[in-house]
MARLUMVEX-915110 format. One record per residue: residue in one letter; x, y, z of N, C-alpha, C, O, CB in turn. Coordinates in steps of 0.1 Angstrom, whole numbers, plus 2048, in hexadecimal, padded with zeros to 3 digits. Glycine has a CB too. Layout:
% MARLUMVEX-915110
AXYZXYZXYZXYZXYZ...
//
This chain:
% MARLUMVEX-915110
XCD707918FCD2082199CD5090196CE1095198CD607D1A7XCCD096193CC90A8190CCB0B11A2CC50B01ACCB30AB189XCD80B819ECE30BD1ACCD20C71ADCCD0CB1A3CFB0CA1A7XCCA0CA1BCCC20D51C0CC70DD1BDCD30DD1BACBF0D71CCXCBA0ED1BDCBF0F81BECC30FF1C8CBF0FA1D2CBB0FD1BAXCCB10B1CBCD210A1D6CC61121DFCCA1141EACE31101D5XCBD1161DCCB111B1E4CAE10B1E9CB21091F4CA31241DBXCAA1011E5CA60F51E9CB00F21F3CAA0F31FDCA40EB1DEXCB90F01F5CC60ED1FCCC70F3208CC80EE213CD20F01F3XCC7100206CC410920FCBB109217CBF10B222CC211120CXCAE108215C9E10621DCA20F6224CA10F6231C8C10420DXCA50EC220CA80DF224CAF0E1234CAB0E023FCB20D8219XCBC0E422CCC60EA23BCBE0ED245CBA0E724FCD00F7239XCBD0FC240CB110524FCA90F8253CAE0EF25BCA0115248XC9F0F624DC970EC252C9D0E325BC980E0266C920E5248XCAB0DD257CB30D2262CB80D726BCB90D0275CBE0CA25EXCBD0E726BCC50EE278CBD0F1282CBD0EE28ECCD0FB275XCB30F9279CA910028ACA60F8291CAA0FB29CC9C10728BXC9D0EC28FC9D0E4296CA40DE2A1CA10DA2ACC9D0DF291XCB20DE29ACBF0DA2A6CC10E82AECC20EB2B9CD10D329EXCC10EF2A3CC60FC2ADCBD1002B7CC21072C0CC91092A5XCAD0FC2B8CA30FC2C1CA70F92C8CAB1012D0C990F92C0XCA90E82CBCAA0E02D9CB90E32DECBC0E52EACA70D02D7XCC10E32D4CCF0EE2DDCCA0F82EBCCA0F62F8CD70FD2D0XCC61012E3CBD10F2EACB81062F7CBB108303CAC1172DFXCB10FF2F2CA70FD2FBCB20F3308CB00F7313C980F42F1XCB90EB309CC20E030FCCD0E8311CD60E2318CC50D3306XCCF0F230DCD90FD316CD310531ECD8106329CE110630EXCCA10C31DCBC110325CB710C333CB411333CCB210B31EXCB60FA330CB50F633BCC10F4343CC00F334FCAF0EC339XCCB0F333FCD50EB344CDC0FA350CE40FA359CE10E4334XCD5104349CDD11234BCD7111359CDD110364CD9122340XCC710F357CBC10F360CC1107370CC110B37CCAE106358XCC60FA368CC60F1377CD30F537BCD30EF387CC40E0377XCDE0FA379CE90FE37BCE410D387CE910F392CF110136BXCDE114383CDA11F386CD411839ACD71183A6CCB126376XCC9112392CC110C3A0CCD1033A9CCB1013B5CB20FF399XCD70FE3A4CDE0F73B0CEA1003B4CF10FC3BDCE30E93ADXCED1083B0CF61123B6CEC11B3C0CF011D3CBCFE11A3ABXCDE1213BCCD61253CACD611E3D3CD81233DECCB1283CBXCD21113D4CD01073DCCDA1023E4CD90FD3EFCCC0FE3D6XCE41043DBCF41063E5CF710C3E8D0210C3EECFE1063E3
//
């Protein structure tokens, strides 16, 4: 097995993080959201 080049390696990663790092964003976002809405409500 022929080790990738480290541009290949590199593009792979990104490809696997943003993704996660999206729905992070996104599920801290909300979480910020409903936190927000039950302390008015309280």
């Amino acid at each position: 097995m022929g080790s990738p080049p480290l541009g290949d390696v590199g593009g792979t990663t990104a490809s696997r993080l943003l993704p996660i790092a999206g729905g992070v964003l996104i599920a801290a976002g909300g979480i910020g959201l409903y936190v927000l809405r039950r302390q008015s409500n309280a």
